[in-house]
C-alpha atoms as one frame of an Amber mdcrd trajectory, in Angstrom:
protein
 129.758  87.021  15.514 131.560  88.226  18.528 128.928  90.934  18.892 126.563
  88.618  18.868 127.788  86.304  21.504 128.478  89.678  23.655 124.650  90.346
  23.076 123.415  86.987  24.216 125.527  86.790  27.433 124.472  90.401  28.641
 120.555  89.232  27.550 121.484  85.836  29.608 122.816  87.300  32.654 119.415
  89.903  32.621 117.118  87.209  32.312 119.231  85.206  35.682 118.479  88.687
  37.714 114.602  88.950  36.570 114.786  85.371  37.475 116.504  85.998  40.997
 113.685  88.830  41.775 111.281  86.994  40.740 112.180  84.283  43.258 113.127
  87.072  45.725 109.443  88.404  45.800 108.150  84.389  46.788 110.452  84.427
  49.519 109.072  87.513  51.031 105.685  86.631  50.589 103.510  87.394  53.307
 102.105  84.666  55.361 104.106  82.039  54.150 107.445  82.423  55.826 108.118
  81.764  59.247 110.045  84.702  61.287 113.189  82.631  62.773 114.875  85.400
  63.967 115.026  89.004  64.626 118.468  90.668  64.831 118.598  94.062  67.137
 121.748  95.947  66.652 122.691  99.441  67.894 120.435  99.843  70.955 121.354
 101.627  73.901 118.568 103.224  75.782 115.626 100.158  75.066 116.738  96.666
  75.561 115.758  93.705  73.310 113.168  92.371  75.515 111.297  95.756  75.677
 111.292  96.315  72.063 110.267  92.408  71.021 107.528  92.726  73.529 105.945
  95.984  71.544 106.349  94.045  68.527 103.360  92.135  66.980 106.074  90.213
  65.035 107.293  87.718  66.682 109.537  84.866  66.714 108.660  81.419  65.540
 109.331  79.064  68.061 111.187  75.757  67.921 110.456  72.659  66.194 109.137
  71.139  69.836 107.309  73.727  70.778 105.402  73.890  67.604 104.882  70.302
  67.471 103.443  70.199  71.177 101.401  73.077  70.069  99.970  70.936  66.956
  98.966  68.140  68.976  98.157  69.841  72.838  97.224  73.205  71.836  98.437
  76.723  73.464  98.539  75.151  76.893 101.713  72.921  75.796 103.494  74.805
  72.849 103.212  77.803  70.896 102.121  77.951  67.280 104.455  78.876  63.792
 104.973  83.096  63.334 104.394  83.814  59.910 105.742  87.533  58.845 103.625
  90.420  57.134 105.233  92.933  55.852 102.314  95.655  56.860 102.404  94.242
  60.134 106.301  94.182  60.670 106.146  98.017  58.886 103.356  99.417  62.185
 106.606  98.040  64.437 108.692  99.827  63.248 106.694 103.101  63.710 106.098
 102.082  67.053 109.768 101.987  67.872 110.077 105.352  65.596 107.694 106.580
  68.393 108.710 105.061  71.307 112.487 106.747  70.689 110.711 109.715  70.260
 108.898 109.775  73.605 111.758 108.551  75.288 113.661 112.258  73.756 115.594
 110.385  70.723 113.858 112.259  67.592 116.882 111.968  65.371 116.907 108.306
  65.635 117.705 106.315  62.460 116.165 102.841  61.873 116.806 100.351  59.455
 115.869  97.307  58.552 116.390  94.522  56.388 114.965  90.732  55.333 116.846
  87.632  54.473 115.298  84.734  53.549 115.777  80.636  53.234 114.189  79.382
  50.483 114.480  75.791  51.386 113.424  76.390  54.971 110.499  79.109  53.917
 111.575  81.180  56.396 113.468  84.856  57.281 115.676  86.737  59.709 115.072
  90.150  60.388 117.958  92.510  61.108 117.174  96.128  62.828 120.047  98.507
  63.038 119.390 101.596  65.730 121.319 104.870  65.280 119.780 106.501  68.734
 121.872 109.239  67.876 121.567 112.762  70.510 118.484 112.411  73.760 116.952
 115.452  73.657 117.283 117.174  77.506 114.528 119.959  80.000 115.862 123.381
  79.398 113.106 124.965  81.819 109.988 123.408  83.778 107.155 126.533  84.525
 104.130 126.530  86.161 100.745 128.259  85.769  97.586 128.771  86.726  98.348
 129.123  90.863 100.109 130.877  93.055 102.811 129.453  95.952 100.568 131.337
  99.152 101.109 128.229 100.989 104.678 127.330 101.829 104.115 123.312 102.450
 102.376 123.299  98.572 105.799 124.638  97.492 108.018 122.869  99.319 106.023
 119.625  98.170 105.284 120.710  94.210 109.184 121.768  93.901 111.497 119.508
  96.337 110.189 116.220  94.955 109.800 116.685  90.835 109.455 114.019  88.501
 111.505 116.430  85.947 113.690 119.551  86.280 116.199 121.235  84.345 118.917
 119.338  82.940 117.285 115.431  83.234 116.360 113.661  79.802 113.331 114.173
  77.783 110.741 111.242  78.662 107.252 112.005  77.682 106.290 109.740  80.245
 107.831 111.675  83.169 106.414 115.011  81.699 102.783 113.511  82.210 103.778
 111.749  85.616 104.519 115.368  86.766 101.205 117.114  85.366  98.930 114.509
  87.196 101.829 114.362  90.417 101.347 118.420  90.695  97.770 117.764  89.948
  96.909 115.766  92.835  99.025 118.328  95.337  96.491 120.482  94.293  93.768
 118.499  94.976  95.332 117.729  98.172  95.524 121.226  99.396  91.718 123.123
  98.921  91.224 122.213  95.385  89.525 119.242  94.423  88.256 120.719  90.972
  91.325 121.436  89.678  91.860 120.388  85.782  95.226 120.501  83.685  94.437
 123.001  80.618  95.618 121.611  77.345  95.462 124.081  75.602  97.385 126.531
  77.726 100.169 123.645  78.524 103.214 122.993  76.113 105.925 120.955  75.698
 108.534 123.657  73.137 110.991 121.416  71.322 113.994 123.776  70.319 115.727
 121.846  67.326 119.144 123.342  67.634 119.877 122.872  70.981 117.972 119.697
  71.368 115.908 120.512  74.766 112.405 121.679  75.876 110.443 124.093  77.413
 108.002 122.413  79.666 105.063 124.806  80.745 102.097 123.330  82.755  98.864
 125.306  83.098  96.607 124.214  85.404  92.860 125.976  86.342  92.455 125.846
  89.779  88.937 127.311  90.174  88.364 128.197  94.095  90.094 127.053  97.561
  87.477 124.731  98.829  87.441 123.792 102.883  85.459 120.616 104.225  82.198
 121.157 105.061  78.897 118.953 106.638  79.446 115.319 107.284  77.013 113.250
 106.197  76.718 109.343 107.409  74.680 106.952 105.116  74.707 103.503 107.046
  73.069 100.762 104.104  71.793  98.826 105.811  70.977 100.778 108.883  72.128
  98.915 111.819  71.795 100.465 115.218  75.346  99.483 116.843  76.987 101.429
 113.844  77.344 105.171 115.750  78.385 107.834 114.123  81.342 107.828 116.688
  82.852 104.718 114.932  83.156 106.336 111.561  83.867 109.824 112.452  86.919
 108.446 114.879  88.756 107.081 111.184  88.055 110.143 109.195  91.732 111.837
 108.645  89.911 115.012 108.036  87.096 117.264 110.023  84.873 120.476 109.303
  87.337 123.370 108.389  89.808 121.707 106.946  91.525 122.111 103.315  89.278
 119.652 100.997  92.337 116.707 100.281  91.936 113.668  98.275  95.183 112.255
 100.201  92.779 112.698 103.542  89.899 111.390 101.906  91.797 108.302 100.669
  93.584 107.978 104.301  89.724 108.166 106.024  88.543 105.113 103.393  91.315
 103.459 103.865  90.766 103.257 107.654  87.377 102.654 107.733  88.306  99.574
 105.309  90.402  98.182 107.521  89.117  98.886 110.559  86.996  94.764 110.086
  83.458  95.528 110.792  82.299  97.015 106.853  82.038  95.700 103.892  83.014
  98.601 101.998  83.379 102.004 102.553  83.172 104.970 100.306  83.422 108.952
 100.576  82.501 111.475  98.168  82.663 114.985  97.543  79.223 116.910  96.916
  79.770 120.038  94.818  77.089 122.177  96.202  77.866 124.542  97.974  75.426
 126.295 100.979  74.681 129.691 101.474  76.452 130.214 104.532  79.378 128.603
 103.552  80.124 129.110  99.943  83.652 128.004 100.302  82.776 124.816 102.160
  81.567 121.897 100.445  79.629 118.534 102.233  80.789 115.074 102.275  78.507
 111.934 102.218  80.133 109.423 104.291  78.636 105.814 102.658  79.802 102.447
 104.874  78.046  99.109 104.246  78.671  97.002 107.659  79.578  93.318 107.262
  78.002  90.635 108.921  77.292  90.984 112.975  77.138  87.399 113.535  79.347
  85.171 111.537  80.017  81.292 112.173  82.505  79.424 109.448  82.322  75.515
 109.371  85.978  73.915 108.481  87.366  71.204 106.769  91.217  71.139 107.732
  93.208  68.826 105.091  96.939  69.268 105.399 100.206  67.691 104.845 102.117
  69.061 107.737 105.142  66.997 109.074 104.840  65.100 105.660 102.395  63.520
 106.794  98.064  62.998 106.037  96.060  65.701 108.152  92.282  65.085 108.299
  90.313  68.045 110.744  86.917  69.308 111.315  87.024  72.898 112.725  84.480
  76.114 113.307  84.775  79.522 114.275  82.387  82.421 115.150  83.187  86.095
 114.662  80.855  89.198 116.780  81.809  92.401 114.502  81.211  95.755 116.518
  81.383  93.651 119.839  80.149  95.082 122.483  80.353  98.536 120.690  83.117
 100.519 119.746  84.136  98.226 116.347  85.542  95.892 118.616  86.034  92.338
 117.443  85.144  89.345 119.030  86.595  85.691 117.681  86.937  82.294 118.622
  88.024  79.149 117.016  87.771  75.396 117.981  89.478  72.628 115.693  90.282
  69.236 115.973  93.006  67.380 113.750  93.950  63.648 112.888  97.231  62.863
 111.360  98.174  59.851 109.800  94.563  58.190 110.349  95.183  55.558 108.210
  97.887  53.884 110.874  96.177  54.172 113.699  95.387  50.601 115.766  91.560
  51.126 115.835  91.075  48.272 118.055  93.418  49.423 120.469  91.111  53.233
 120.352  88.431  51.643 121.508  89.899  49.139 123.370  92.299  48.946 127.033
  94.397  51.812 125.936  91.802  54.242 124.163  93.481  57.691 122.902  97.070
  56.749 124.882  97.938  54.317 122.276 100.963  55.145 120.389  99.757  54.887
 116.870  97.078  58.270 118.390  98.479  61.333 116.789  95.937  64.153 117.423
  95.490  67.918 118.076  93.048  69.849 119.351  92.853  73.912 119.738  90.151
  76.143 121.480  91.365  79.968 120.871  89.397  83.619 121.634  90.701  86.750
 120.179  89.666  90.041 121.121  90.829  92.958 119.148  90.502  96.828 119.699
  90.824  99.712 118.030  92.024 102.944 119.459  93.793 102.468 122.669  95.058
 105.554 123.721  95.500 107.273 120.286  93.502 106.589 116.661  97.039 104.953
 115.303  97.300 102.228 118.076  95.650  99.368 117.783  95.807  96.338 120.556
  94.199  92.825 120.815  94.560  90.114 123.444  94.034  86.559 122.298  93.669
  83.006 125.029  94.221  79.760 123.846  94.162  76.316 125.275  95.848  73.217
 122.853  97.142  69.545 123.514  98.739  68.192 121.116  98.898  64.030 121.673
 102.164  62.683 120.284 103.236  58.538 120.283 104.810  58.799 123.850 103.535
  61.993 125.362 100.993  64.856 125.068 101.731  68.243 125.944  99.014  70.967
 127.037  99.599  74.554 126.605  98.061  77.440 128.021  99.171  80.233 126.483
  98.018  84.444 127.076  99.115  87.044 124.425  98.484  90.149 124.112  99.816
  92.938 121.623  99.671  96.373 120.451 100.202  97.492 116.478 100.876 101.076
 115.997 101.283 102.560 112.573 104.009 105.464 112.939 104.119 106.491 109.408
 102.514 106.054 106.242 104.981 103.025 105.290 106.321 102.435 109.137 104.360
 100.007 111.541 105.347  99.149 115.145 104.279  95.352 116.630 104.702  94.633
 119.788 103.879  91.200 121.841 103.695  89.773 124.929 103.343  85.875 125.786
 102.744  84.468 128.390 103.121  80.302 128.071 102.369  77.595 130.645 103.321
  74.088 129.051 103.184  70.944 130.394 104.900  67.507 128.946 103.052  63.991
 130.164 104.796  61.107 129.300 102.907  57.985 128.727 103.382  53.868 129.973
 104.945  53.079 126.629 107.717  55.776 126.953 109.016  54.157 129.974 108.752
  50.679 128.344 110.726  51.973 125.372 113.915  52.037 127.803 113.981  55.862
 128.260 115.246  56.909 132.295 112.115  57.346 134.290 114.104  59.985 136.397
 114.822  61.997 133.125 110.852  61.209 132.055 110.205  62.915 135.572 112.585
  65.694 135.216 111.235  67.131 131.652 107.546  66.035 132.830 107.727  69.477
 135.208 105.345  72.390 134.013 107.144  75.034 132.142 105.812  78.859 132.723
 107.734  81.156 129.712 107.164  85.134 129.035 108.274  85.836 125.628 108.536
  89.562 124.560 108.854  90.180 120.626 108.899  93.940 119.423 109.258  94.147
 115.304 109.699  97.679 113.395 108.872  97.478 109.618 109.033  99.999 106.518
 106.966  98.435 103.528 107.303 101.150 100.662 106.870  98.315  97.510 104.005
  99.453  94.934 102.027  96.222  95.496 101.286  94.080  98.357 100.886  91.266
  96.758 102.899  91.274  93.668 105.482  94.272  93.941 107.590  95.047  91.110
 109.129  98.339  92.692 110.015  99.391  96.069 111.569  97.437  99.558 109.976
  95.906 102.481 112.420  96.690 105.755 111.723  94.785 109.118 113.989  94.654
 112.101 112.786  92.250 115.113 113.995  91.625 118.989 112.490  88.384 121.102
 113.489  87.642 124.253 112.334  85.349 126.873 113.185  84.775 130.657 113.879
  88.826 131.470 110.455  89.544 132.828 110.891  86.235 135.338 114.480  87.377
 136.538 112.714  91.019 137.350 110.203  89.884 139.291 111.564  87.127 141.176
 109.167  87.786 144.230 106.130  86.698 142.312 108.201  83.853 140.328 106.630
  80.530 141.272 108.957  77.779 141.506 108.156  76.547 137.838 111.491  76.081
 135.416 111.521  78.676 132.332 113.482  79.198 129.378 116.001  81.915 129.140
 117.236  83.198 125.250 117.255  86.170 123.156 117.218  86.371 119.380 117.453
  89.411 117.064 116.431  89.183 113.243 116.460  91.354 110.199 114.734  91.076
 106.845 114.744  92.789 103.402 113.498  92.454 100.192 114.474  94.739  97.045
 112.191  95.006  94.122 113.417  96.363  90.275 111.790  96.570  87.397 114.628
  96.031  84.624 112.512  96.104  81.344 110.496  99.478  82.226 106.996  97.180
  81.874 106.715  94.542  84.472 108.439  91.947  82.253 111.268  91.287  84.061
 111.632  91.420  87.753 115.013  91.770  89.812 113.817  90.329  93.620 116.374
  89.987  95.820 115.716  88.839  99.798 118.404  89.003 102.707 117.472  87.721
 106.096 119.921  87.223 108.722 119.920  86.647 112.854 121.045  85.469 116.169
 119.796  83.382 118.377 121.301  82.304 121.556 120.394  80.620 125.399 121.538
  82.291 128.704 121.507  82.148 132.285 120.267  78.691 133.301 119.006  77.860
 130.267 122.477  77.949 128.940 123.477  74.455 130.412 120.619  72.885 129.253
């Protein structure tokens, strides 16, 4: 009998564990339980962030975003994530892989899935042994030889990888296309990696590779004929103009990094659409090691005239405007610009005494806030040297206020120099004639008519600004890498105190002010995910000589 009852416990407690399985397998169930979390343990070299966002498991989201998401859609919330176990099992190769590249092939991962029954859903633990980074033993290369001392000192003083840095499959393929373009960029513009020649040796007992890159060069190439395609042909377009921003002329060592330089300028030089150059790979009898470039430049509009409607809220306030300006590309010849601009702006229309407008006072009233600007710019290219660019602009303005409108005259002119690759130069000059009337309702208001008669006196100012900035970020627009550098000096009142023989009589301010910028960019998750940005900006400003007491 005791046998017995020993027989029906043990079949008792195996029927409670088929029972347990059972229910273990609907818990798991694919596409029926929400992922609520996913536990990463043991990771070193990849961060959370950078492994979820591989991942096509994901994270269910809370109970209010889900909710928004079931009545507002995708815009407002984000729907349920619902696990699959063949899905979950192609992320986890995709880590396997990504350790790999990154030099980690002994990495261990495991996994494993608990699950709430009453809740239908699972967390998802990952433990990460990253165990040994595999490390460059030797970096070779093939396929060319060093004849040319600047290639050298280029292909070997700034490598992506060398002997003793981690394994990153990555960096091995950022230095086959980084030698790769060197090449291109000194006489051969054919030149191909060979696969099958290049390797990347994998010794298992000491952990490091052999990195060999074998690259066919074919022949040193020079620049050849330059051939000008104008579409469509427009008379004022000389060959002059484009020749003057090619980087590059007949003779030289074919270079994408010139090529890419001469677009670049004729791109921004303002008077073409779009320019493009390419490389023709046939080569003439003469000149078998020379090879032609067509020269293709689409020119923008001559004539251009822009209608605007100005709607602002500058000092919080309502801005109504009408405005138009006219642009003259190739002005004159020699891709010189030609601009003007004429605009007229309300603010706060909607208080203005309307009967008083057209009425005894007319635009004097107090409730009158306008502005109106009349501006030509004329810039040009080449002043001296191909780098220097310079462009003078005159402007008239008056600017009606409730008690007083000023006028300004002001005269700039300015010179932009690009030193380096990522170094430009600014430098401006103004010269400023302002002038402060004061209207019948100041005086009324109870201000001193001898002060009113005092600040009413023209002002003449020459303002001198020169500003040196490095921009070396990877984006112009959105940078995620890199630092933008700019130092700046104004000063105003110097040029007046020099020449104090031809100084008319009219008052001018006197100050100097000195200002530096920078902005840091870092990309902390390796893909653009998350961005460190920091910006500093710091200066001094201060009045002297007369201007001091004021």
């Amino acid at each position: 009998m005791k046998l017995l009852n020993n027989k029906y416990l043990i079949s008792l407690l195996l029927c409670l564990i088929v029972l347990l399985s059972v229910n273990g397998q609907e818990i798991l169930s694919d596409g029926q339980l929400e992922v609520k979390r996913i536990i990463i343990s043991g990771n070193r070299f990849l961060d959370k962030s950078a492994i979820l966002e591989t991942f096509a498991t994901k994270e269910s989201p809370g109970a209010v975003s889900k909710f928004l998401y079931n009545v507002f859609g995708d815009k407002f919330g984000s729907k349920a994530e619902f696990f699959s176990q063949e899905i979950f099992e192609s992320d986890i190769e995709r880590l396997k892989l990504s350790y790999a590249d990154n030099g980690f092939f002994d990495a261990n991962i495991q996994y494993s899935i608990s699950g709430d029954k009453r809740k239908n859903s699972i967390d998802i633990s990952i433990t990460i042994e990253e165990n040994r980074q595999a490390y460059i033993d030797s970096v070779e290369y093939r396929g060319f030889t060093f004849d040319n001392p600047k290639m050298q000192e280029e292909i070997f003083t700034k490598r992506v990888i060398k002997k003793g840095i981690p394994y990153q499959k990555s960096k091995v393929n950022e230095e086959a296309n980084r030698v790769l373009g060197i090449l291109m960029n000194y006489g051969y513009p054919f030149a191909t990696l060979s696969f099958e020649n290049s390797s990347a040796t994998r010794t298992a007992s000491s952990n490091t590779f052999l990195i060999i890159y074998a690259y066919e060069t074919k022949e040193q190439c020079k620049f050849g004929e330059i051939n000008l395609e104008v579409v469509p042909p427009r008379e004022d377009i000389t060959d002059k103009i484009v020749l003057r921003q090619l980087e590059y002329k007949e003779g030289d060592l074919i270079s994408r990094k010139k090529i890419i330089a001469s677009e670049r300028n004729l791109n921004r030089l303002g008077i073409f659409e779009s320019a493009r150059i390419e490389i023709v790979d046939n080569k003439t009898v003469e000149k078998k090691d020379s090879l032609v470039t067509n020269v293709f430049v689409k020119p923008g509009n001559k004539h251009e005239l822009t209608p605007e409607l100005i709607i602002s809220d500058e000092d919080n306030a309502f801005n109504l405007g009408l405005g138009t300006s006219y642009t003259n590309r190739n002005f004159l010849g020699d891709a010189r610009i030609f601009s003007t601009r004429l605009r007229f702006s309300t603010q706060s229309i909607h208080t203005w005494n309307f009967e008083r407008l057209f009425g005894k006072t007319g635009f004097k009233d107090q409730s009158i806030l306008v502005k109106a600007e009349f501006q030509f710019q004329v810039a040009q290219p080449h002043i001296f040297m191909q780098s220097l660019n310079g462009f003078w602009t005159f402007s008239l303005g008056t600017d009606k206020k409730n008690f007083y409108i000023i006028s300004i005259v002001r005269n700039k002119i300015g010179l932009v120099n690009q030193f380096a690759t990522y170094t430009t130069g600014f430098f401006e000059w103004i010269l400023e004639r302002s002038n402060v009337n004061w209207l019948e309702d100041t005086v009324k208001s109870g201000l001193s008519e001898a002060r009113l008669k005092q600040e009413e006196k023209p002002q003449f100012n020459s303002i001198i600004s020169v500003t040196l900035q490095r921009d070396k970020t990877n984006d112009i627009f959105s940078p995620t890498e890199g630092f933008f550098h700019a130092i700046s000096a104004e000063e105003s009142g110097l040029l007046q105190r020099v020449l104090k023989n031809i100084q008319t009589s009219l008052p001018y301010t006197q100050f100097y002010k000195f200002t530096i910028l920078g902005k840091w960019y870092k990309d902390l998750s390796r893909t653009k995910f998350n961005i460190l940005a920091i910006k500093l900006k710091a200066g001094y400003q201060d009045k002297y000589g007369e201007s001091k007491r004021d």
